[in-house]
DSSP file (Angstrom, degrees, kcal/mol; ACC not computed):
  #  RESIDUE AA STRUCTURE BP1 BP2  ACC     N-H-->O    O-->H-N    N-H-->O    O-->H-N    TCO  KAPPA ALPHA  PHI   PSI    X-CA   Y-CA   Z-CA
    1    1 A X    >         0   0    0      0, 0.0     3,-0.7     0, 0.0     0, 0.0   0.000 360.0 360.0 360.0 -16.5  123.2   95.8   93.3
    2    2 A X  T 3   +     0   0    0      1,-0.2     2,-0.0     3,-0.0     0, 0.0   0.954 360.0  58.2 -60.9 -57.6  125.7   98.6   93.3
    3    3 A X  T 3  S+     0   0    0      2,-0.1     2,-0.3     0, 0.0    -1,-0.2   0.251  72.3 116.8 -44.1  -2.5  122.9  101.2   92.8
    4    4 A X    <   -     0   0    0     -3,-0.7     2,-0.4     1,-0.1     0, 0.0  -0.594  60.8-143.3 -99.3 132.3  120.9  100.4   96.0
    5    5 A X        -     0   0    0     -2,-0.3     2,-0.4     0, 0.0    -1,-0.1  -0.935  15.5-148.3-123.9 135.2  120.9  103.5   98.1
    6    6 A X        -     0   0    0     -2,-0.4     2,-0.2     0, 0.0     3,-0.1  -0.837  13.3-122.5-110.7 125.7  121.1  102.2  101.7
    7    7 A X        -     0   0    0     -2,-0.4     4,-0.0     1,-0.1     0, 0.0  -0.561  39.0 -91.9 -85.6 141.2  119.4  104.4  104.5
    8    8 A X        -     0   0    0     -2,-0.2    -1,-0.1     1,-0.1     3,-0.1  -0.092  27.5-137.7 -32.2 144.2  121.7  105.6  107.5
    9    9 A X  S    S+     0   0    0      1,-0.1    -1,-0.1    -3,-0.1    -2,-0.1   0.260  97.8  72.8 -84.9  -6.4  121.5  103.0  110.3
   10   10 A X        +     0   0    0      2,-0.1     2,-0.3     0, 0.0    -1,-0.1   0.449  69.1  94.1-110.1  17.4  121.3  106.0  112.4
   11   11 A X        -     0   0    0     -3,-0.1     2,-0.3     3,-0.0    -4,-0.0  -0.539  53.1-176.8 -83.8 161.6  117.9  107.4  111.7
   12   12 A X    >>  -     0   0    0     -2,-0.3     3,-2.2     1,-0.1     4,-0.9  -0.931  43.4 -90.2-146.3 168.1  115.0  106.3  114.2
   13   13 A X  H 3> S+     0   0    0     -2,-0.3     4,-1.2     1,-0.3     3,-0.3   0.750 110.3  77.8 -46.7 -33.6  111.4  106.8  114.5
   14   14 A X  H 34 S+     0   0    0      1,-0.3    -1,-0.3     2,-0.2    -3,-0.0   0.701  90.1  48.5 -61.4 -23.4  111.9  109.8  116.5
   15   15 A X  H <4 S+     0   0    0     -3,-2.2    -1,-0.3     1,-0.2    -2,-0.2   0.617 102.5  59.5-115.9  -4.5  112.7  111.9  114.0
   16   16 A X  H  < S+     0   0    0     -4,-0.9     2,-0.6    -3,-0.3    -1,-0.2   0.716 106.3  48.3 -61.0 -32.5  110.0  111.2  111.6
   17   17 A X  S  < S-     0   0    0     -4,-1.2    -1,-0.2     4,-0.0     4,-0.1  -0.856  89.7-124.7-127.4 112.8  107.2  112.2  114.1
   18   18 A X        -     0   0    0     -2,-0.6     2,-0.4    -3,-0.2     3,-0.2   0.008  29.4-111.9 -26.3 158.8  107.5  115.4  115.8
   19   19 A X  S    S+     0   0    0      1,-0.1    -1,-0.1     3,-0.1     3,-0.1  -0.848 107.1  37.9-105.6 127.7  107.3  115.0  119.7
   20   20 A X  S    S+     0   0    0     -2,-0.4    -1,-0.1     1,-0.2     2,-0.1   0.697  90.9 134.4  93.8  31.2  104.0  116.7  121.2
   21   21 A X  S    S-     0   0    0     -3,-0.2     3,-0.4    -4,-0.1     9,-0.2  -0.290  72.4-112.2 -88.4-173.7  102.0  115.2  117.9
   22   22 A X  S    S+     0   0    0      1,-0.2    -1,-0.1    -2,-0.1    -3,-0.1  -0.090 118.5  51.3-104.6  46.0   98.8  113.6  118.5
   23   23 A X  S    S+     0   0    0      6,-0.1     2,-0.3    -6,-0.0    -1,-0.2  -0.432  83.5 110.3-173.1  26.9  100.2  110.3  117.4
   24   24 A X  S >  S-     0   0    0     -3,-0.4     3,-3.6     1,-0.1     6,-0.2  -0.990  77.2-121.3-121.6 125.7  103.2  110.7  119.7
   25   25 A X  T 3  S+     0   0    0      1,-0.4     6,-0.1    -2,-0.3    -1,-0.1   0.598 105.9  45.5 -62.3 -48.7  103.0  108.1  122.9
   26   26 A X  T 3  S+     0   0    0      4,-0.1     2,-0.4    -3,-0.1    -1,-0.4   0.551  92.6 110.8 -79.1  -7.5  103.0  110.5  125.8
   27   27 A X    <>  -     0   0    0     -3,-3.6     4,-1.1     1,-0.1     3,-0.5  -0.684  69.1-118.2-107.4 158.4  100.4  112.9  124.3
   28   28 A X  H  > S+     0   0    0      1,-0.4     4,-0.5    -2,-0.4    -1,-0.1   0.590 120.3  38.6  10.9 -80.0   96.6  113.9  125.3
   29   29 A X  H >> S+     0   0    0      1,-0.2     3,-5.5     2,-0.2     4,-0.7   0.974 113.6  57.7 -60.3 -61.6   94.9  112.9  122.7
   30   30 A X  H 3> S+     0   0    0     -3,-0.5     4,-1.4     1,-0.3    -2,-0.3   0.812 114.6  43.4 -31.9 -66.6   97.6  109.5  122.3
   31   31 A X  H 3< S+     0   0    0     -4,-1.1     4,-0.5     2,-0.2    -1,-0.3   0.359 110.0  53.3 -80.5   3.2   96.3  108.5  126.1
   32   32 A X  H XX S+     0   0    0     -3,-5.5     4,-1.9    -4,-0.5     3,-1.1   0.866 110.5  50.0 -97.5 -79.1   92.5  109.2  125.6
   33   33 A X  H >X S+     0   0    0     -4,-0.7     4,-1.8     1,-0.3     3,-0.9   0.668 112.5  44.1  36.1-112.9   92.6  107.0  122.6
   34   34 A X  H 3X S+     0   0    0     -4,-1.4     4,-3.0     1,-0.3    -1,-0.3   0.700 114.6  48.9 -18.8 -64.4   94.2  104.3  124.4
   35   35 A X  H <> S+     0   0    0     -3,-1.1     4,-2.7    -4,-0.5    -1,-0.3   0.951 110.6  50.6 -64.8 -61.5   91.9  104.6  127.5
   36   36 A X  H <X S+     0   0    0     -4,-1.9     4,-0.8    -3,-0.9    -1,-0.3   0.776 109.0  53.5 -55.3 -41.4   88.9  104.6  125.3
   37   37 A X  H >X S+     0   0    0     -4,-1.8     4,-1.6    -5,-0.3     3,-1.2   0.981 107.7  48.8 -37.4 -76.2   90.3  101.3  123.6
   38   38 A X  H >X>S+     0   0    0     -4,-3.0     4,-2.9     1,-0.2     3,-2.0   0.976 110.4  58.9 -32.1 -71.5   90.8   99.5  127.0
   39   39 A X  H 3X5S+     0   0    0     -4,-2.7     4,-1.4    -5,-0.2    -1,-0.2   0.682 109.7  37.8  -6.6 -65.6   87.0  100.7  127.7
   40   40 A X  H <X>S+     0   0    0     -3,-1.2     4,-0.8    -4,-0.8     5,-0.7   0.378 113.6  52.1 -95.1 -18.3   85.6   99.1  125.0
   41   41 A X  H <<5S+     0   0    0     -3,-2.0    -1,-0.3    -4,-1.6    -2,-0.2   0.689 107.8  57.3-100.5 -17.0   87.5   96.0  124.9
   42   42 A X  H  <5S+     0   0    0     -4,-2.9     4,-0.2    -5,-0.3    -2,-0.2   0.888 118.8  26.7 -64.8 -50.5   86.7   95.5  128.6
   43   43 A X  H  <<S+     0   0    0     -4,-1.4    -2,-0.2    -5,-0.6    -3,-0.1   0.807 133.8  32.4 -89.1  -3.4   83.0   95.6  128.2
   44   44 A X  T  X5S+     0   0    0     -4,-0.8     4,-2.5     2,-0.1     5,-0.3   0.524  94.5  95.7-115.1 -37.3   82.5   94.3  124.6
   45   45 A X  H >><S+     0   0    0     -5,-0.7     3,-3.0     2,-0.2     4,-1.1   0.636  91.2  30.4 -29.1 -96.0   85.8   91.7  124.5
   46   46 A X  H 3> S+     0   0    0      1,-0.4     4,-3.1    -4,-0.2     5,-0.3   0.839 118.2  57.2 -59.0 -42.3   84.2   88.0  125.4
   47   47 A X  H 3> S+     0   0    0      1,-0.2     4,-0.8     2,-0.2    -1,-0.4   0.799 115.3  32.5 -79.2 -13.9   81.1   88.9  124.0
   48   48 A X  H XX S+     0   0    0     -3,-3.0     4,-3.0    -4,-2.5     3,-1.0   0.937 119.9  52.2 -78.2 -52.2   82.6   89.7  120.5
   49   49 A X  H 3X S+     0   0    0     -4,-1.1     4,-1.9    -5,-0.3    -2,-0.2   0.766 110.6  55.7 -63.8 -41.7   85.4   86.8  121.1
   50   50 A X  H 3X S+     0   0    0     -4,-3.1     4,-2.4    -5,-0.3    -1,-0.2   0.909 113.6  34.1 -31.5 -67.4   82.0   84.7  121.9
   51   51 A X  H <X S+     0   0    0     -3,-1.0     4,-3.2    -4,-0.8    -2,-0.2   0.939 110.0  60.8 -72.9 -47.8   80.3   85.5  118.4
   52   52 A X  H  X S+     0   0    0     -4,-3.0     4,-2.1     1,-0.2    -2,-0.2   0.991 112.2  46.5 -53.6 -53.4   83.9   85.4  116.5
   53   53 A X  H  < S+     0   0    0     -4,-1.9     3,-0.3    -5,-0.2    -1,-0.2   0.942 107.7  55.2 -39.3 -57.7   83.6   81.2  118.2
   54   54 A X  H  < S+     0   0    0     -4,-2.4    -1,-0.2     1,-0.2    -2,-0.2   0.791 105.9  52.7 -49.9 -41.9   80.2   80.9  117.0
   55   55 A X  H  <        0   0    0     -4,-3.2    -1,-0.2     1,-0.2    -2,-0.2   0.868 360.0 360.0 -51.7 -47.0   81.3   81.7  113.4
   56   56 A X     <        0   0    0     -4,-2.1    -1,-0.2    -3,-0.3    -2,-0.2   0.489 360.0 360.0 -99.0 360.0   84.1   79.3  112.8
């Protein structure tokens, strides 16, 4: 157990993904995504959630 190398408590997420990435929460791409998600789950949601009922 000595040997167990223990990661600073002070690293965070932030400094793994660059800021202004396309995988970073505020950017372009990040909020088209997102928006395009919503879209698709608006008009397609009950009627998949429907079939997924029908299945089981």
């Amino acid at each position: 157990m000595e040997n167990i190398k223990h990661e600073s408590e002070h690293l965070t997420e932030k400094e793994f993904i660059p800021k202004g990435t396309a995988c970073s929460s505020g950017s372009k791409a990040y909020n088209t995504f997102i928006n395009t998600i919503v879209s698709v789950v608006e008009k397609y949601g009950a009627e998949i959630l429907e079939e997924i009922d029908c299945a089981v």
